[in-house]
C-alpha positions in Angstrom: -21.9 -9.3 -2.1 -18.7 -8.1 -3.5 -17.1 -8.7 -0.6 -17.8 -12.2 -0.8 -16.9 -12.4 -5.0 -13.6 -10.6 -3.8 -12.5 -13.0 -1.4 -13.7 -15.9 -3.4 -11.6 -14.3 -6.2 -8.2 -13.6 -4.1 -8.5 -17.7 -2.9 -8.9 -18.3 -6.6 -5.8 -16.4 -6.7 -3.6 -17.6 -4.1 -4.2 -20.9 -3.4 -2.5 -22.1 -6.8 0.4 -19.6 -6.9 1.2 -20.7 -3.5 1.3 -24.5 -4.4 3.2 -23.2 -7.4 5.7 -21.4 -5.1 5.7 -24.8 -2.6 6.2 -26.8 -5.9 9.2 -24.4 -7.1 10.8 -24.8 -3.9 10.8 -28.2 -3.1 12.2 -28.8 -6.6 15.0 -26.1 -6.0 16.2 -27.7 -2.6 19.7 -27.8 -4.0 22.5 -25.4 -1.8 23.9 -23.1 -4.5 26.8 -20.7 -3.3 27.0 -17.1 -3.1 29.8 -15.1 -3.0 29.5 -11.6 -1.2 32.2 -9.5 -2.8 34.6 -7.7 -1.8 34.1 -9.5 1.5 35.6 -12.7 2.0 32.0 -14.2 3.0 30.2 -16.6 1.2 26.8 -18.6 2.4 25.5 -22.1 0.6 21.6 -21.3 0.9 19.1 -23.3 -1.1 18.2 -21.8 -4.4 14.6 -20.9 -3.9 15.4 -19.1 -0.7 18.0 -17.3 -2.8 14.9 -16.7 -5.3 12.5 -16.0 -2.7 14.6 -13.4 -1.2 15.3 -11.3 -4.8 11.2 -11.3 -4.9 10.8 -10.2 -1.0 13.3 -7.0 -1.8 12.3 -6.5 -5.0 9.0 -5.7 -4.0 9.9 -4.6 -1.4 12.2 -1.4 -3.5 9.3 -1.0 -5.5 7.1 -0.3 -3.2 9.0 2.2 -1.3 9.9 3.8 -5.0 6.2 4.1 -5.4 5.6 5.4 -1.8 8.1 8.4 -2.3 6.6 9.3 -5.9 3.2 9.8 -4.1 4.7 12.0 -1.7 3.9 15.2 -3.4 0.2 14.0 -4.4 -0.3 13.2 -0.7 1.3 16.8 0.7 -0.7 18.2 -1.9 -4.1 16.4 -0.2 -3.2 17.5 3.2 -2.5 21.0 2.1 -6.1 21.3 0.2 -7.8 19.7 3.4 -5.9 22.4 5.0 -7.9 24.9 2.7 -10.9 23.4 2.2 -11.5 23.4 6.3 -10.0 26.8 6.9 -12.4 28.2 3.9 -15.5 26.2 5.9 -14.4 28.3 8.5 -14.2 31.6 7.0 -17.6 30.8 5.8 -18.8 29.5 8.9 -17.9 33.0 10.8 -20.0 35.2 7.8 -22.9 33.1 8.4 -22.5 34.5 11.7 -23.6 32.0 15.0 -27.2 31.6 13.6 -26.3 29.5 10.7 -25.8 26.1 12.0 -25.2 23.1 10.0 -27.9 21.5 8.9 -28.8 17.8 10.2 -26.7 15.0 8.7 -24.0 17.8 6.8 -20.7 16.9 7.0 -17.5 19.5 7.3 -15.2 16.9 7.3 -13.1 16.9 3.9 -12.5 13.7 4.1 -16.1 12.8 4.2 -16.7 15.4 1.4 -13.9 13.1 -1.1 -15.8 9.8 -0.2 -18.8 11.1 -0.8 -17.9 12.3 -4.5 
């Protein structure tokens, strides 16, 4: 069911910013020229690829911004997994070989995190 309100929801969405994007480029079709200093090159693109192009690497830096902030939260994950399954472990060996997981228990930290 939310599946279905999500998808309806991203067509919503989409569908009229990408005939605003079509409309904004078709009225845009002009050649404007840019200049690549200190290099004697210059290029005469259309204006809304120009535009287009500062959006594409625009996101495109901020998402590889946010991808190196979350570097330390995401070592930080792998390192507690790390813990959590080598603690399972220690447990797992004081139990001794008679304790076996119960039916449907998961040691899998990953699980574990969904689960909560």
């Amino acid at each position: 069911m939310i599946r279905g309100v999500a998808k309806i929801l991203a067509w919503l969405i989409l569908l009229p910013l990408t005939l605003l994007f079509v409309a904004f480029a078709v009225a845009n079709r002009h050649g404007v020229t840019v200049f690549f200093d200190p290099l004697p090159l210059q290029q005469h693109p259309p204006l809304y690829l120009v535009a287009f192009a500062a959006m594409f690497f625009g996101l495109a830096a901020g998402g590889l911004i946010a991808w190196l902030r979350g570097g330390r939260t995401r070592r930080r994950l792998r390192e507690e997994q790390r813990r959590i399954r080598q603690l399972e472990a220690e447990l797992q060996a004081a139990r001794g070989p008679a304790a076996a997981p119960r039916p449907g228990a998961t040691t899998d930290p990953t699980r574990l995190v969904e689960a909560a």
